[in-house]
N, C-alpha and C positions, 0 to 999 in steps of 0.2 A: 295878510300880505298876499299878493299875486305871483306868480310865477317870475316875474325880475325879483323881487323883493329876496323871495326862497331863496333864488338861488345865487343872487349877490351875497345873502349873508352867509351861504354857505360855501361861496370861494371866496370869503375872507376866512372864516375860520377852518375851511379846508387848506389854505394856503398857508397861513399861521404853521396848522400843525405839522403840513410839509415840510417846514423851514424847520421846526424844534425838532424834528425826528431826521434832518439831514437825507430826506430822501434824495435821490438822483433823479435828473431832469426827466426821464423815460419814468419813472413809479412813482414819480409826483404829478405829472401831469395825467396818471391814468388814476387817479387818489382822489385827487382834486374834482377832476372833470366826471367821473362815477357819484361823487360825492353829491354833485351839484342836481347832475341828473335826478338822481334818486330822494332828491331833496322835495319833489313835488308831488312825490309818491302817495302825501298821506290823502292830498285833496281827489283820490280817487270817489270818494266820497261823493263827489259833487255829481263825479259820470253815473254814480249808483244811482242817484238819488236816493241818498238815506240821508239821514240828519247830520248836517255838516258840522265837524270837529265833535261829536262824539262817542264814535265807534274807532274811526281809523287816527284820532289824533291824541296818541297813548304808550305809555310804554312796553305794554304787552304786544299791543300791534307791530311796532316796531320790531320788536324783538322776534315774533314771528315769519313779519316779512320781511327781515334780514336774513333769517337761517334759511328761507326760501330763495331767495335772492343768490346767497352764498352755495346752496345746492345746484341751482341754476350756473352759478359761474363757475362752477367745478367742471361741471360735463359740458362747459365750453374750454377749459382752460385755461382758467384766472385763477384757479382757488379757490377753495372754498373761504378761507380769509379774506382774499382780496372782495370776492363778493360782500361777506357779511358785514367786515368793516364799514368798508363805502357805504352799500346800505343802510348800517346804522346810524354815521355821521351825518348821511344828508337828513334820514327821518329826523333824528334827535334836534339839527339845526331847523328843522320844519315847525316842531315842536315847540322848540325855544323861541323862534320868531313869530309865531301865533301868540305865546304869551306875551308878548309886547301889545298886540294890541287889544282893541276894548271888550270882543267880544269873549267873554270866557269860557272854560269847556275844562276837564275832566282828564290832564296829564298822566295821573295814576289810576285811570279805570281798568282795571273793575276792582282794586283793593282799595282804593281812596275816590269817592265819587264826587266829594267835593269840586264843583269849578273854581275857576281862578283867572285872572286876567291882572296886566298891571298897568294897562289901560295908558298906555302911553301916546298912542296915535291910532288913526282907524286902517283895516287894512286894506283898504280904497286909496289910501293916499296914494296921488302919483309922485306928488316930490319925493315921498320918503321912500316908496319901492323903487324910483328914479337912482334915489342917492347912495340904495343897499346895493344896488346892480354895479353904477359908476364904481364904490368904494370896494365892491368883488373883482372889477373887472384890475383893479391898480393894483391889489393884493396879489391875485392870479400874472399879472404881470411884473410883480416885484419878485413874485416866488421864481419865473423864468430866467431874470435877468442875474438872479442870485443862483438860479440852479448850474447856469452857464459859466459864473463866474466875473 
């Protein structure tokens, strides 16, 4: 996926869980919108130039650059929750939306090194990173219009 893709599917399922947890318009939308951000986090990868999706595309990683994240958002002011949550929702949704497509890689490294893919679509596709953005963006705005009442 590309960066619409990320983080279309990550403000549907950032918005989803908004609505199930009854957040308030103000800590849903800073939930959401952290979530999405940090949803493109793992492809840092790409700026290293190291081997794309498998070092940073995992759940040790994630887990790490959550608690850093969450450090970070402490001694701004958010919490150290507020950070690591976001954090980890948008990595994880990063995660989960790579394995949709073809190319495979190594979700549980370094304890499971096996790759995996389930090869649904490529992550080039512009309709489908098109249609994950669109169907984030109605989600993120169904959560506003429900958060308002």
């Amino acid at each position: 996926m590309d960066r619409r893709g990320h983080a279309g599917f990550t403000l549907i399922v950032a918005s989803l869980a908004a609505q199930a947890l009854g957040l308030a318009l103000q800590a849903g939308l800073l939930f959401i919108s952290l979530s999405a951000v940090f949803s493109v986090l793992p492809d840092i990868d790409l700026r290293l130039e190291i081997r794309h999706r498998r070092y940073t595309h995992n759940l040790l990683v994630a887990l790490l650059a959550s608690a850093l994240i969450g450090m970070v958002a402490s001694q701004a002011g958010l919490g150290f929750f507020t950070g690591f949550v976001t954090c980890l929702l948008g990595y994880l949704c990063h995660i989960l939306g790579d394995l949709l497509t073809y190319m495979s890689f190594p979700p549980l490294w370094p304890v499971v090194k096996k790759e995996v893919s389930l090869r649904l679509f490529r992550s080039s596709d512009r309709a489908v990173n098109s249609a994950f953005m669109f169907a984030g963006s109605l989600a993120f705005i169904a959560f506003i219009f429900k958060a308002l009442g």
